[in-house]
VEXBA-420781 format. One record per residue (C-alpha): residue number from 1; residue in one letter; x, y, z. Coordinates in steps of 0.05 Angstrom, whole numbers. Each point is the difference from the previous one (the first is absolute). Last residue first. Layout:
BEGIN
[NUM, "a", [X, Y, Z]]
...
This chain:
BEGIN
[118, "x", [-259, -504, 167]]
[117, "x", [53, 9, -64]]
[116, "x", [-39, 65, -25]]
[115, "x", [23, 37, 59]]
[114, "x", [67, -24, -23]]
[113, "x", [-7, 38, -53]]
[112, "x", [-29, 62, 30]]
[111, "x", [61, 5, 41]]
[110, "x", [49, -9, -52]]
[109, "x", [-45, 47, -43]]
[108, "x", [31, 51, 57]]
[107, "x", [-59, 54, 3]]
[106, "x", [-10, 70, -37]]
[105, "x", [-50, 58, 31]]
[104, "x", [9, 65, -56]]
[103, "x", [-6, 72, 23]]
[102, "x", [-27, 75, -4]]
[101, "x", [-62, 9, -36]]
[100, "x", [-39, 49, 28]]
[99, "x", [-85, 5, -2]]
[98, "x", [-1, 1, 78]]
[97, "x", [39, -63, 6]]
[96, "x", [24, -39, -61]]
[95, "x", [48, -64, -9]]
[94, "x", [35, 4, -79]]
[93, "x", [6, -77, -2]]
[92, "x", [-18, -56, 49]]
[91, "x", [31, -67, 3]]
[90, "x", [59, 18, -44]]
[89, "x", [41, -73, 9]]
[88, "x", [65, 1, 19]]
[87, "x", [65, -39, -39]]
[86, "x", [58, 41, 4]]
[85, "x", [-12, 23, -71]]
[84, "x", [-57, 26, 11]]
[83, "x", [16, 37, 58]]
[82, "x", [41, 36, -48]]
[81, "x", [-44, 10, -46]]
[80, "x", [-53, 30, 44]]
[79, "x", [40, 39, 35]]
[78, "x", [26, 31, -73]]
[77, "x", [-71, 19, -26]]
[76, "x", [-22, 27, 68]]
[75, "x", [55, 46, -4]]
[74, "x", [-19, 19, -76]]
[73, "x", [-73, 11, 29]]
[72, "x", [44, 43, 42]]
[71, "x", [-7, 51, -51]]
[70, "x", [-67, 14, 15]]
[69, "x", [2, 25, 55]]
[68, "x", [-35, 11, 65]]
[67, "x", [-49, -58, -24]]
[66, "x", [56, -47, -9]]
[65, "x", [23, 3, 65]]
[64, "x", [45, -64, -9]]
[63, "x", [-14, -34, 67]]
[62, "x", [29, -70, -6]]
[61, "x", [-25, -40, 56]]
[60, "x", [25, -76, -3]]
[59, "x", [-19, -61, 35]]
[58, "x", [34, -57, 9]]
[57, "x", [70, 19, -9]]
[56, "x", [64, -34, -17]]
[55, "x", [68, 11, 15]]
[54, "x", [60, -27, -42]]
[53, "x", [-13, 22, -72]]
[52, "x", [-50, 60, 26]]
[51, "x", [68, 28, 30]]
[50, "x", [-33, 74, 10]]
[49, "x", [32, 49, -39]]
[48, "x", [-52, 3, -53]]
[47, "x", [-59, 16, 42]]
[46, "x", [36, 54, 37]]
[45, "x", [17, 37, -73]]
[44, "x", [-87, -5, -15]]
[43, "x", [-13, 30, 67]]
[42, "x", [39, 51, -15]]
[41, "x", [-31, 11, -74]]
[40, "x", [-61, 8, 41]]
[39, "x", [18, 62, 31]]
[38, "x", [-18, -13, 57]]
[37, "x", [9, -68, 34]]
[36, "x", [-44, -52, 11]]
[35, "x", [28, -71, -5]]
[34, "x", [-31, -59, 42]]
[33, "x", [22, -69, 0]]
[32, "x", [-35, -45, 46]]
[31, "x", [12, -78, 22]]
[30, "x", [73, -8, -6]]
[29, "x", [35, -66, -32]]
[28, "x", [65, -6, 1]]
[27, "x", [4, 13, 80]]
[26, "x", [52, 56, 23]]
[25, "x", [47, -18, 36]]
[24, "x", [16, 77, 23]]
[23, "x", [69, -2, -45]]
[22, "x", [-24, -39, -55]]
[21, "x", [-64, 56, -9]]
[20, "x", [35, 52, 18]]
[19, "x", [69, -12, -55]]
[18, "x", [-62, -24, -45]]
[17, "x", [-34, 66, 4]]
[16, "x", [60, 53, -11]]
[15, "x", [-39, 59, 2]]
[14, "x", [17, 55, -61]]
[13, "x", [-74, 6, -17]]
[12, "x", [-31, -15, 70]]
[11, "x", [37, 64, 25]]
[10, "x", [10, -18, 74]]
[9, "x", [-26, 19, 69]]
[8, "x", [-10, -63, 28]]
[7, "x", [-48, -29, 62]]
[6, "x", [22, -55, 55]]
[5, "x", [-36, -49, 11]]
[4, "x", [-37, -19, 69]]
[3, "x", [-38, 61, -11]]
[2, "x", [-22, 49, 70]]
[1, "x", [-71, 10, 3]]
């Protein structure tokens, strides 16, 4: 199949998100977030350059690999703070699959409030 968008080949630490984001229209609210990248402490430096003042996501994937060290539990520490502090919700903590732990599943409490509203 050929895609109807077009793919980049970009560091996601050093990506300017908000200069994509305004410049593709981008809505404010996006459905899925999903950030998987090795070593975990990458994954960790995407997180924190993405405008999460002016962009909002529903759902959010945080893989922190946890299992394949235990250092990242210091990774974990800091996604989880700072998605705190942007106001999502940890809906499930510290998923497993075959006995590893490897990532957290975090939604927009915006969402879940208005949820609450109907």
């Amino acid at each position: 199949l050929n895609r109807s968008n077009i793919c980049l080949n970009v560091d996601a630490t050093r990506f300017d998100y908000l200069k994509y984001f305004e410049d593709n229209n981008f809505p404010s609210t996006i459905d899925y977030l999903q950030i998987d990248i090795e070593p975990a402490q990458q994954s960790l430096k995407a997180l924190e350059s993405l405008p999460l003042d002016k962009y909002r996501f529903s759902v959010i994937t945080f893989e922190h690999d946890i299992y394949f060290d235990p250092d990242n539990s210091l990774v974990k520490e800091k996604a989880r703070e700072l998605l705190s502090k942007f106001n999502y919700t940890l809906a499930v903590e510290n998923v497993e699959a075959y006995g590893k732990i490897f990532e957290d599943w975090w939604l927009d409490s915006n969402l879940i409030n208005d949820m609450d509203k109907l």
